[in-house]
N, C-alpha and C positions, 0 to 999 in steps of 0.2 A: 488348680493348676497355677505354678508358678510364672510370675509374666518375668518376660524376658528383661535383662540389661545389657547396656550398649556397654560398652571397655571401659566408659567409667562407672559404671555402675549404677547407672540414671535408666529406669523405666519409661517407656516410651513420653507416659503425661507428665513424668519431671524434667525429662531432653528438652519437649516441648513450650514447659514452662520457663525454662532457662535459657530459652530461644532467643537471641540481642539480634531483632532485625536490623538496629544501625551498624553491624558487621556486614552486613551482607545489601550496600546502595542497590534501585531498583532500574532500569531502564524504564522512560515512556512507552508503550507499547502502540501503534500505526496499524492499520490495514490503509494498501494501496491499490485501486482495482483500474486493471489494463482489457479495456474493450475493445477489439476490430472489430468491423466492419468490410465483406465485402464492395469493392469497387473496382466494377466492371471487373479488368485483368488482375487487378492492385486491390488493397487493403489500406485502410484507414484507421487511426487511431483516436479514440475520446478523450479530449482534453477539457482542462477548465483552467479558465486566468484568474490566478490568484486576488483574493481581495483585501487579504493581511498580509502583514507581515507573518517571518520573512519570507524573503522573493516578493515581493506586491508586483503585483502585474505580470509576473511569470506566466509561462505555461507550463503544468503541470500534472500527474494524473488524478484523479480524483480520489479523496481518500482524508483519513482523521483521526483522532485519536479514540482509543478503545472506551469506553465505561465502564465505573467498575462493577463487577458481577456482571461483565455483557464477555460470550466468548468470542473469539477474533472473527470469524467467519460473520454472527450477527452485525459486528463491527463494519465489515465490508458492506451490509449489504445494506445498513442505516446510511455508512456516510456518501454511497451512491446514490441511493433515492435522496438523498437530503442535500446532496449539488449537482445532481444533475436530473431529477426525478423518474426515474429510473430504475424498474424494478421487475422480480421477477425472473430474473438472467441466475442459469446455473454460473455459479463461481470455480473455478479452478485453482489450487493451489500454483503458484509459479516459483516462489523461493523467500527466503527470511533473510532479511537485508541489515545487518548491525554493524557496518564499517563504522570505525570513531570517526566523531566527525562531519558527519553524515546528513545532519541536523542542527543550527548555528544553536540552536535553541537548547542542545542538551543532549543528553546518551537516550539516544531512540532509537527502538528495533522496530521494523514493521513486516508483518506478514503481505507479499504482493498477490492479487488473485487477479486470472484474466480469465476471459472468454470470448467467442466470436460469434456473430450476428450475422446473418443474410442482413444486406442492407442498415443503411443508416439510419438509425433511431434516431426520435425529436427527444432532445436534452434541454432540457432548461435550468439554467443556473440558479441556485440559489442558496441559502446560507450563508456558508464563506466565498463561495464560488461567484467571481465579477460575470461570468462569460463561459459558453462551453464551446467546442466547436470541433469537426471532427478535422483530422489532418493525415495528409500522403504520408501513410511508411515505405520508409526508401530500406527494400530489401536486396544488398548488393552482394554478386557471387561471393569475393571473399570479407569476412569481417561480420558484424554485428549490423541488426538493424536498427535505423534512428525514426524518429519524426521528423518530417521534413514541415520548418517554421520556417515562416517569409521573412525577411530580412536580416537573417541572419542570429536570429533570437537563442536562446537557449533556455533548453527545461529546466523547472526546479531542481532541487534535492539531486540526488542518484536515479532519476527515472530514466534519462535515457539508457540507463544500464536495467532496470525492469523492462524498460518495454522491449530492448533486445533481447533479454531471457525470455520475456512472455512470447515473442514473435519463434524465437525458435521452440518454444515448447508447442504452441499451440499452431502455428502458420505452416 
């Protein structure tokens, strides 16, 4: 059997060979994972205070970068046991986040997963992660849900935009 050619006339193992990955730059690739928690009436969200740069000191959701030969889903559920220990929780797809920009550090996509829990799980920080600690989502009739941070704080990165997607997909 004759193997096929592409318009130029290149067999699939000589396209292949002839492949210049420096045409085609790569994204970092992220998993970010959004937990609630029922409380009482209300819901809670899993956060951790950053302990790098950037953001140091932020609040943020927990989450990292992928490894390679690890696929995104494994990614999610290492770098949650590995800041906040933490495991065992079905993950949910919630959305893939690649606004430019997005990340001071570089062109990074991140897949976000959430889930919801009866009750407030014991987290404990560690890795990168300074601090974890669970926080009121303020879910108001019109508009997007936030976390509600004491003094007027703000999340890292675009998470308060995941965790309003996660809250509407999953709340």
């Amino acid at each position: 059997m004759t193997e096929l050619r592409d318009k130029r006339g290149l067999t699939e193992s000589e396209a292949i060979a002839a492949y210049q990955k420096k045409n085609y730059p790569k994204p970092a690739l992220t998993a970010d994972i959004c937990i609630f928690a029922r409380a009482g009436e209300g819901w809670k969200v899993l956060l951790i205070r950053r302990g790098g740069h950037p953001y140091l000191g932020c609040w943020a959701l927990p989450g990292g970068f992928a490894d390679q030969g690890e696929t995104i889903e494994a990614t999610a559920a290492r770098e949650l046991q590995e800041e906040t220990g933490l495991t065992g929780l079905a993950l949910r797809l919630v959305g893939i986040y690649s606004a430019p920009g997005r990340d001071p550090r570089g062109w990074t996509v991140s897949a976000a997963y959430g889930t919801r829990v009866e009750g407030q799980l014991e987290a404990v920080a560690d890795d990168d992660a300074a601090e974890a600690g669970w926080f009121d989502v303020a879910l108001p009739e019109d508009g997007p849900a936030a976390a509600a941070l004491p003094g007027g704080q703000r999340l890292a990165f675009d998470h308060a935009q995941i965790i309003a997607d996660a809250a509407a997909l999953l709340l």
